[in-house]
C-alpha positions in Angstrom: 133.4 222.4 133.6 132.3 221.5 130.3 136.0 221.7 129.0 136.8 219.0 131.3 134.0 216.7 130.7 135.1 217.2 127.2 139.1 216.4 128.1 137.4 213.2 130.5 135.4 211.5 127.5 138.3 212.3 124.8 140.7 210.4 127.3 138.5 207.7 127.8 137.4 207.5 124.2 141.3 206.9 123.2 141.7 204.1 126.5 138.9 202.4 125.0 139.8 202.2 121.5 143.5 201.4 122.6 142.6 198.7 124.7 140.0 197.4 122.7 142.0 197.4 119.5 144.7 195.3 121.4 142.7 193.3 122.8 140.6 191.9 119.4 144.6 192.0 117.9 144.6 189.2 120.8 141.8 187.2 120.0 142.4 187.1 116.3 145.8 186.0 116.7 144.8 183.4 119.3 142.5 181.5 116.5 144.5 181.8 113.5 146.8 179.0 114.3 143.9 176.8 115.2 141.7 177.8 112.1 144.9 176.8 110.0 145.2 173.2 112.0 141.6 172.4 111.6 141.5 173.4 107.7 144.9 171.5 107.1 145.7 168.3 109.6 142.4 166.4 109.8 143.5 162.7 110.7 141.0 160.3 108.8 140.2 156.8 108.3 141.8 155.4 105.2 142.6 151.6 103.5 143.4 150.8 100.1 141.5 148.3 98.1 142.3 145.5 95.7 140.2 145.6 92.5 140.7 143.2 89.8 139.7 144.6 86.5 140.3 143.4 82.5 141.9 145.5 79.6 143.2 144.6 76.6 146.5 142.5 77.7 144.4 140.8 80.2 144.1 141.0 83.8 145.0 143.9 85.9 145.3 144.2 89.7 144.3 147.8 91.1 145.7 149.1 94.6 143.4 152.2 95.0 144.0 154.0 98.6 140.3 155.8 99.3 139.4 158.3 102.6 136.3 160.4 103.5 137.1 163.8 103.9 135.4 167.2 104.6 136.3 170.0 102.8 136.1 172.6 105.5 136.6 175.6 103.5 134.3 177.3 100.9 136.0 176.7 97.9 135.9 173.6 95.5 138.8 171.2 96.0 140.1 168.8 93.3 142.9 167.0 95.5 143.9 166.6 98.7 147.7 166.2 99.9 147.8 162.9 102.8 150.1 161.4 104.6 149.5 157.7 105.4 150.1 155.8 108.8 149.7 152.4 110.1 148.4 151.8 113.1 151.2 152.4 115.3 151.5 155.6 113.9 154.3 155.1 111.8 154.3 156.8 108.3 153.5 154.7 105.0 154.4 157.2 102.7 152.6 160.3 101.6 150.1 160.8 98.2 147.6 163.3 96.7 144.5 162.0 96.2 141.7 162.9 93.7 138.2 164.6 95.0 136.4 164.5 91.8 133.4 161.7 91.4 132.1 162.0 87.9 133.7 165.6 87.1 132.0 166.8 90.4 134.1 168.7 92.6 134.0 168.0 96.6 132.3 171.5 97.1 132.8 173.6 100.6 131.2 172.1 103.5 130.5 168.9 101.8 132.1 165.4 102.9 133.1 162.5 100.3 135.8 160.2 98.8 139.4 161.1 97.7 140.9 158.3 95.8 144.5 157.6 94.7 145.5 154.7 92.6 148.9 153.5 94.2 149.8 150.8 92.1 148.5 148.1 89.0 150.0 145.2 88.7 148.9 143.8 84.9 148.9 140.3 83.4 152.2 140.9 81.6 154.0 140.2 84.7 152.4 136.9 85.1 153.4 135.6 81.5 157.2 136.9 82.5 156.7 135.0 86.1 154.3 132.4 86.6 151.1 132.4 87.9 152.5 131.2 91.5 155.2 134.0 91.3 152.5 137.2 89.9 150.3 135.8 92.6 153.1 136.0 95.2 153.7 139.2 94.1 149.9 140.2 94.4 149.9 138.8 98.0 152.8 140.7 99.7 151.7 144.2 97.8 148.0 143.7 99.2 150.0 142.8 102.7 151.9 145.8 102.5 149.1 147.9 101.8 147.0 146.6 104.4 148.9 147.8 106.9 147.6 151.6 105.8 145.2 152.7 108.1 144.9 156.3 109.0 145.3 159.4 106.2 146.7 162.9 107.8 145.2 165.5 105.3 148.7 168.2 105.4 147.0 170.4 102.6 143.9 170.7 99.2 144.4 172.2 96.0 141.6 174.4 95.2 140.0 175.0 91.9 141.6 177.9 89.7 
């Protein structure tokens, strides 16, 4: 009798393990697709602003695209790789955009700006052009940029 309550428990040891062991195999597999999506295609807010600034040569115009993002992981990100949408959904192109604010990394679990200078447009194309032509030119590349409205984060590059 004791041999078979022995033989019962050692069968139903090895069912449970079995099925148990398949089963978590399951359930891991079932989220790691979807802890992949949420770490790599967040969909965020994003515009690009016009900034006038002054160097040496004169005036510049600076296009700088700028988003909020988390950083759902626990490692320090410097960049962050986006795609960029209007709001129709149709794609404006794709950049990386910088994390850092004052040498300060965007740490894990923390939320703040990514910024990406697209484009400067400097005096020296005024002198060539005209002031009606450079501020044309000004116009139809704020216009253009405008249109920018949502960033799809595809992917960060961590800190070495």
């Amino acid at each position: 009798m004791e041999n078979m309550m022995l033989d019962l428990n050692t069968a139903a040891w090895t069912w449970i393990h079995k099925n148990i062991s398949g089963f978590l195999i399951f359930v891991l597999m079932a989220f790691v697709p979807f802890a992949s999506l949420a770490e790599a295609s967040d969909t965020v807010p994003c515009s690009v602003k016009l900034k006038f600034e002054a160097d040496q040569s004169g005036a510049l115009v600076v296009y700088t695209l700028s988003m909020q993002v988390k950083n759902p992981t626990m490692r320090p990100i410097e960049t962050v790789s986006a795609l960029m949408y209007d709001l129709q959904g149709a794609s404006m192109g794709n950049t990386d955009a910088s994390c850092r604010h004052n040498d300060t990394l965007l740490n894990g679990g923390d939320t703040g700006e990514c910024n990406k200078v697209l484009q400067v447009v400097n005096s020296k194309l005024m002198e060539k052009l005209g002031n009606e032509m450079w501020t044309a030119i000004v116009n139809d590349q704020m216009a253009k940029f405008d249109r920018i409205a949502s960033c799809k984060i595809v992917g960060f590059r961590y800190v070495q």
